[in-house]
Each structure stands twice: as structure tokens, then as C-alpha cells.
N, C-alpha and C positions, 0 to 999 in steps of 0.2 A: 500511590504513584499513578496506577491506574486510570483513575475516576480525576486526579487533577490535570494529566495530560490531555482528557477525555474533554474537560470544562475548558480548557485554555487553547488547546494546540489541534482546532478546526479545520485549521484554513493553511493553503500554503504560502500565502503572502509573507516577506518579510518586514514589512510595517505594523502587523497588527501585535495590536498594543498587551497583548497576555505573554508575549514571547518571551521579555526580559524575565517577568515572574518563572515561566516555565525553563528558559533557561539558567537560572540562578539554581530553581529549585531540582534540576537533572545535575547542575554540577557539585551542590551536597551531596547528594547522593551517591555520585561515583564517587568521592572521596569517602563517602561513610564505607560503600560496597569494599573499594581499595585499601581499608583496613582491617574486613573481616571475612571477606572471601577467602575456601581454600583453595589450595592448587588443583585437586578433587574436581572440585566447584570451577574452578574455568578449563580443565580439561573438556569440562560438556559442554562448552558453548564457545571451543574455542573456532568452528569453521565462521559464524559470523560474526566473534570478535576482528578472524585478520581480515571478512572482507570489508569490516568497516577501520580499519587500521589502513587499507590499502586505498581506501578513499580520503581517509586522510592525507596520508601520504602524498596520494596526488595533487590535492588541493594547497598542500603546504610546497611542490614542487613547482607548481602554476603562481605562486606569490613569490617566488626569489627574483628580483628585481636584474633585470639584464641591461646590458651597454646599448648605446641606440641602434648601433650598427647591427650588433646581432640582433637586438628584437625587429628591427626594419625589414629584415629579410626571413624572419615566420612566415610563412603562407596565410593569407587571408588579410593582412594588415599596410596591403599594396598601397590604399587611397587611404590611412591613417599618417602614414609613411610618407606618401607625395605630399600632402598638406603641410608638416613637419619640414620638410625639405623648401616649399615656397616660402615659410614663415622664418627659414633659416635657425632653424631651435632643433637642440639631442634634447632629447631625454631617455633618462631611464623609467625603463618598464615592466612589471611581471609578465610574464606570457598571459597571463590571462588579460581580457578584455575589461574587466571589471572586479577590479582587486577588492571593493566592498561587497558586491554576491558573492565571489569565491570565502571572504571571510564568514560571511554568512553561513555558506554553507557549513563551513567548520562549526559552528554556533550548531546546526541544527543539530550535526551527530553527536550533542552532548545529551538529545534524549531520548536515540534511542539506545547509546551506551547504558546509560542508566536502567535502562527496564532491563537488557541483556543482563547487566551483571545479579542486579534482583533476582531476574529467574533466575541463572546458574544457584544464586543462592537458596532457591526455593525445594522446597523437598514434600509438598503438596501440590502437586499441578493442580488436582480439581478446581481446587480455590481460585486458580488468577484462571483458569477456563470459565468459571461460574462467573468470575468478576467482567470478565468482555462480556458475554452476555448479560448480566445485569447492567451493562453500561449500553449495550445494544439497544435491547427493552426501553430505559429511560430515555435515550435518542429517539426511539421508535415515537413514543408516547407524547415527547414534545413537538415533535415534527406534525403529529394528527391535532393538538393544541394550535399549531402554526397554521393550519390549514384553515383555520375560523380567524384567523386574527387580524388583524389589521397588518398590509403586508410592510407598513414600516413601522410596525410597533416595536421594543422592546423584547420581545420574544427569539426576535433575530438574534443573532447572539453577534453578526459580524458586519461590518459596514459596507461592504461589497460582497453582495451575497446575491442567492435564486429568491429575492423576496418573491413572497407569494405561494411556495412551493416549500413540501415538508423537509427540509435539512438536517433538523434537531439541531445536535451538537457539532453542525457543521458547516461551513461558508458554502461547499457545493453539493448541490442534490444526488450528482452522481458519483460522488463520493462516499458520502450518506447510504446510498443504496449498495454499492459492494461492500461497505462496512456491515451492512445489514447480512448479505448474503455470506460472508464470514461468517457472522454470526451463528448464521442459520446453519451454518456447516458444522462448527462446533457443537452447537442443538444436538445435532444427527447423531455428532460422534459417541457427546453423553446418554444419550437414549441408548443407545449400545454398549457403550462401555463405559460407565458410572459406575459407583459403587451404589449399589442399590440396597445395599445392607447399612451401609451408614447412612446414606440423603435417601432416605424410603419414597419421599417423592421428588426423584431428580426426574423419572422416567414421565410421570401425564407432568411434569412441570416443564420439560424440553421439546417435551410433542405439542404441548398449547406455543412455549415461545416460538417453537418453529413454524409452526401455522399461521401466528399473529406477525413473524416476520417475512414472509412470506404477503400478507394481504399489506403489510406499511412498503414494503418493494413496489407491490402493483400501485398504490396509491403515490407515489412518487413521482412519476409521470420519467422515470428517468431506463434510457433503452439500456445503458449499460449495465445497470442494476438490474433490469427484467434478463440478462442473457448473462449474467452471476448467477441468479439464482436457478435459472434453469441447468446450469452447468455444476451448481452444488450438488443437487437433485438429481445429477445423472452421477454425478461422485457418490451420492452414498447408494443408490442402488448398487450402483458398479460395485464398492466396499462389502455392501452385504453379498451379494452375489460369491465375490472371490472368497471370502473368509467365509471357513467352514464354521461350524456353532460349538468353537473354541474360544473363551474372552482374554485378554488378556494376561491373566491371571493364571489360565491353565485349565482353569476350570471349565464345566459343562453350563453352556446356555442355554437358558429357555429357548425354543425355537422361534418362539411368536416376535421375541425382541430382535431376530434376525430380518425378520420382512416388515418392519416397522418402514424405515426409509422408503421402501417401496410402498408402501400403502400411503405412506406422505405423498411422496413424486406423483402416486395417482391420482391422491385429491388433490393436488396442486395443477395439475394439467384438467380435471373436470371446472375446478376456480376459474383457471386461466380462460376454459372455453365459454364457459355461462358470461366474466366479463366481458370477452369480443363479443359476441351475442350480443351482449346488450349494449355494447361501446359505452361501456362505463372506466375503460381502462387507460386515464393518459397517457402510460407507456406503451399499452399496447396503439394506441392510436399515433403517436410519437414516431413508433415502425413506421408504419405506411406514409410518413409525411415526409419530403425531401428538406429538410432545414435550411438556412442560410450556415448556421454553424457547420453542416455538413459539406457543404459546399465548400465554405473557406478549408475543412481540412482535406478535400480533394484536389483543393490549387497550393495548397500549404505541401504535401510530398512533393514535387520534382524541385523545390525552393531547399528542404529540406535534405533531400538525398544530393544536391549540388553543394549543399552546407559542409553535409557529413564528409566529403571528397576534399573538398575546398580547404577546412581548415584543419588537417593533417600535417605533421605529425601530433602536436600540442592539444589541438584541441582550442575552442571558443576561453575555456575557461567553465571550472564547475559554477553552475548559477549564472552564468553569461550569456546565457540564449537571447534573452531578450534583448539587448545590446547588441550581441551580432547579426539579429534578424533586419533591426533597424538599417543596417549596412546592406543588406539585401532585398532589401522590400520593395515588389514594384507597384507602382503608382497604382494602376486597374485596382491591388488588394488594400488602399488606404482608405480608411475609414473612423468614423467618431470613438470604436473602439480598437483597441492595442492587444496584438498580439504578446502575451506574456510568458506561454510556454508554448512546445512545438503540439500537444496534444497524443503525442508518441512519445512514450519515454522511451523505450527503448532506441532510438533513433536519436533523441535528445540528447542521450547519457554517452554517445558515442560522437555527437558533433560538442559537447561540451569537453567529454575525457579524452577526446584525442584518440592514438594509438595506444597509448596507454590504460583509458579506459573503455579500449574496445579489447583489448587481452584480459582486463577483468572480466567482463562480463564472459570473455571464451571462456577462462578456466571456469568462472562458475557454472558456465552451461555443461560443461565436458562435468565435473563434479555434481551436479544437478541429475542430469543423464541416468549416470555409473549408478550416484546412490537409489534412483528411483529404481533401475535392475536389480539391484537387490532387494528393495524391499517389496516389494510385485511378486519375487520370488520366496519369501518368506512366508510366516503363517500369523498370527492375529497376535503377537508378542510385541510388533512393531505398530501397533495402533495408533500411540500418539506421532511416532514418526510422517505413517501413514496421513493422519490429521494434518500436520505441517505441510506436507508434499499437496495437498490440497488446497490450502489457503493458499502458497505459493502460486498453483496455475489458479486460479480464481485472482488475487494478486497483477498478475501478469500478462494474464487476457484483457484485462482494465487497461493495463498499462500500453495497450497495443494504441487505444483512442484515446488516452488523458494521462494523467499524474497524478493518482493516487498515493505515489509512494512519498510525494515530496508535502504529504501532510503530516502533523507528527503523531496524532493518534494511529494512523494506518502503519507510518514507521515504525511503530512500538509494537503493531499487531503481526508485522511480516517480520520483524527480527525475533519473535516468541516462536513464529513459524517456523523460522529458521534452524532454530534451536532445536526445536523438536525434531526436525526433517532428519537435522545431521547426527544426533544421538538418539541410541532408543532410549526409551523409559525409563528412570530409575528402577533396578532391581527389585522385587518388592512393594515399587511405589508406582506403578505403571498407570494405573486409574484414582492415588490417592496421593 
């Protein structure tokens, strides 16, 4: 399931042509999952089953088709409304703005249900941990192919993409690159806490990927990927730091596998400074340059915080951004290219959900918060939890400048996060 969402579900476009396959192939699978999962089994993964039940829900309340008179008078739908009115035509309408993205959306959460209830069913984590990073790696590997290739060749895997620039298994480069830095987080975790008695070489096989994902980051040319992985890299010191040289398991660790991460962070910061040095670094060269992209998301906020106010209580509609943008867009920001998301999801997810989908996000932050206090407060028994709570903010700080999450490979990788965050470790199975 893995490696086919990995091959298909790049990009977060809803046109591209792999989706049908990948969404056919996520809704066997929850029907396979929904006849052999136990109760056991979804009690562990039940905090991101209901926050993605709760997003259904919403999207399924933003499709119930309303009378014209009460939909005329939603906020935001004033000049939808007047037009209607000159033309002398009701119609009825869902709250949402675009009843084919809001269905869409529903489409999407059928994959990352799919992995969710997989994992609940799984009772080796190492395995689907080894498996993102063997899917990392081979992104890594195609993306350094990409970079010799002819930048419209067949190697692209997507037809609106960063041509030219190493993506791999993915429409955008800085997508690519916090996927990497995932990655590279989980590296960390198994250099530390692997079972090193059974995978005898998980430990120099985590510290190579994590170094070789680390130098495919800097080769990326991408800022948001360079300031994941820097933020990985202060997570696992930090991790080694707090946790005493107790593993998971209970047992005594070697000491040396405690300052590994740190001895990473150090050679990755001597890398980082040899490439400024030499300005051999895209992304670090990328920093110092003012973009035009950069630009548009500096005049894209007060557009957007008048969105999020504006279209209260209801909401745009999940998936509707782009269609309520077009109702607000001034002329000065019109250009040969379209804005298709806000570059903020956070902000997005709120002018999309309404009031509705801004009380999601409270509780889960209030929830997010509390379980982080506890686990801060505990001792190294909570390690994968701790992993989870990681890929989260790493997750999240993306999500501050783009949409990571509305791709479904990253979908799959933050609701595994999820999982972990909100249960600890199988009993016994903590690192197997």
C-alpha cells in the first residue's frame, strides 16, 4: 500500500490521472481492513480515525443542497446572489462553493483511511518505518537521475511539475524535500531505537540514509526542505538529549548510540557550511534571494485573513479555495499563472471549514498540546509516540508556507504520525 501510494499519489492536483487507480485501490482496502480489524485494533488509532470522520462529516454537511433564499444570505455569496437576482433564477445550492472539490475531497480521505486502518492492523512497526524510508531513498535516488535529465523527459512522473529540479516521486520539489526530512527523522529514530539484534545492520544503514538524505535536501534547491531538515536535526538532538540511555524496551543502551544524532546535526551543519562556502547550495542560495513566489505570498495574507473573516460561519467549502479566491482577486495580483491553493494551510483549512473547521483544528491543537505534556514528561517507553509528535511539527511548519498535507503520500505519512503520537507502542512491540 505503501510504495503504491508512493508511485501514484505525488501531487495534489485533482486531475492527475493515477487518482482513479489509487482511489479504487484505498477503497478495497478499507473494505478488506472493515472485515478483519479488531476492536483492539481501532481502539489504537481511534484519535485520527474521528479526526478524519469529522472531516468527513463536514464535507458531507457543506454538500446538502439548500433553498435559494437561505443559501443567498451565507456570507460571502453577496455577488453570486445579486447575479441570481438580475437573471431572475432560485436555485438550489450546497453551502459549498464548489460541490465537485468538496466531493473530491471526500475521494481523497479514502487514502489516507486506508493506511490508518492498515497500521491499526499492523503489529510490527519496524517494517512500514523501514518501508517510508525505502520509499524515501528511491525518491531520493530518482530525483538525483532527474537532475541529468532532460527536464521534459519521462522521468517526471507528473505533468505540472518543478521540471528541471529533483522531485522524485513527486509533482513538487518542496514537497519532496519535507518528505525527505520525515524521512530523515525516522533514520534518527531507528539508529536509536531499532532492534539491533534482529536488523544487525539497521544502525550504519540509517546513519548512511540519513546523511544521503540530508545532501538530496540540499541538492533540491528547495528553502522549505532546507529549514525541515534543520528542524529534524535539532528534534533528534533534543530527543537524545532528554532521554536518558534507557531504550524502549527497558533495557540498557550503549552510550555511543545516544550522541549519534548529535554527531549527525554536527556533520550536517559542517556540510551545510563547506556548501555556503562554496555556493554550491540551491537552497541555500534560494534563502538569500527575494522570489516572485515570495512576494505573491506576502500580498496573498491580508487577501486571505479578509477570506477567513468573510466567509463565516460555513466556510468556502472543503476544496473550494480556488473558486472563492477567483471572487476576490485584485487585478494588480493577475497573472498567466492561478492561484490554486492559499500556500497556508493552516489558514486555508479555516477559510475552507468555516467555524466548523476552525473548532477542529482547536480541539486538535488543545489535544495535540496536553498529549505533547505528557509525553515530554515521560521516559524513552514513549519513543514511537515521541517519533509521531515529531513528524507532526516538521508536518506543520511546511504547512505554515504550502500544502503538504493535501498530497496523499504525505497524507498517509501524517496520519501513521498520528497514530503513533496518540498511542504508545504496542506492549512488547515498541521497536518491532
Amino acid at each position: 500500500m505503501l510504495f503504491a501510494v508512493a508511485l501514484t499519489g505525488g501531487g495534489s492536483r485533482s486531475d492527475i490521472d493515477s487518482l482513479p487507480f489509487l482511489r479504487f485501490l484505498s477503497t478495497c482496502v478499507v473494505a478488506f481492513a472493515i472485515l478483519l480489524i479488531r476492536r483492539d485494533e481501532l481502539a489504537r488509532i481511534r484519535v485520527p480515525l474521528a479526526l478524519l470522520g469529522a472531516i468527513a462529516v463536514l464535507a458531507f454537511l457543506q454538500l446538502i443542497p439548500l433553498p435559494a433564499s437561505v443559501w443567498s444570505a451565507l456570507s460571502g455569496r453577496e455577488s453570486i446572489a445579486s447575479i441570481d437576482a438580475l437573471l431572475g433564477i432560485e436555485i438550489t445550492r450546497p453551502i459549498t462553493l464548489s460541490p465537485a472539490a468538496t466531493i473530491n475531497t471526500l475521494g481523497a480521505l479514502t487514502v489516507p483511511l486506508a493506511a490508518l486502518l492498515l497500521f491499526g492492523m499492523t503489529r510490527d512497526r519496524t517494517f512500514v518505518l523501514l518501508g517510508i524510508v525505502a520509499i524515501g531513498l528511491a525518491s531520493a535516488l530518482f530525483g538525483i537521475l532527474q537532475l541529468f535529465a532532460d527536464p521534459r523527459s519521462g522521468l517526471f512522473l507528473y505533468e505540472i511539475t518543478n521540471n528541471g529540479s529533483a522531485v522524485g516521486f513527486f509533482a513538487n520539489r518542496n514537497h519532496h524535500a519535507v518528505f525527505l526530512a520525515c524521512c530523515a527523522l525516522i533514520g534518527l529514530f531507528l539508529m536509536r531505537y531499532g532492534d539491533a539484534e534482529r536488523f544487525t545492520w539497521i544502525r550504519p544503514a540509517m546513519t548512511g540514509s540519513v546523511l544521503f538524505f540530508g545532501l538530496a535536501i540540499i541538492t533540491n534547491a528547495s528553502r522549505a526542505g532546507l529549514i525541515a531538515l534543520v528542524l529534524v536535526l535539532s528534534l533528534g538532538a533534543a530527543d537524545a538529549f532528554m532521554v536518558k540511555s534507557r531504550g524502549v524496551d527497558g533495557g540498557k543502551r550503549k552510550g555511543r548510540s545516544r550522541y549519534l544524532p548529535i554527531v549527525l546535526a554536527a556533520a550536517a551543519s559542517m556540510l551545510l557550511a563547506v556548501f555556503a562556502a562554496a555556493e554550491r547550495s540551491p537552497a541555500l542560495a534560494r534563502i538569500l534571494e527575494n522570489s516572485a513566489l515570495e512576494d505573491l505570498r506576502a500580498k496573498l495574507l491580508p487577501i486571505l485573513f479578509d477570506m477567513a473573516g468573510d466567509f463565516q460561519p460555513w466556510g468556502t467549502g472543503l476544496g473550494a479555495f480556488e473558486h472563492a479566491y477567483r471572487m476576490r482577486e485584485p487585478v494588480e495580483l493577475l497573472g498567466p499563472a492561478y492561484v490554486n491553493e492559499a500556500h497556508n494551510d493552516w489558514l486555508q483549512f479555516a477559510i475552507e471549514g468555516g467555524t466548523p473547521g476552525t473548532l477542529i483544528l482547536l480541539v486538535a491543537a488543545l489535544y495535540f498540546i496536553s498529549r505533547s505534556i505528557k509525553l515530554l514528561q515521560r521516559s524513552a517507553e514513549q519513543a514511537h509516540a515521541r517519533l509521531g509528535l515529531g513528524i507532526i511539527l516538521v508536518l506543520g511548519a511546511a504547512s505554515v508556507v504550502d500544502y503538504p498535507l493535501r498530497v496523499p503520500s504525505v497524507m498517509v505519512l501524517a496520519v501513521i504520525a498520528l497514530a503513533m503520537f496518540a498511542a504508545p507502542a504496542v506492549r512488547g512491540k515498541a521497536t518491532g
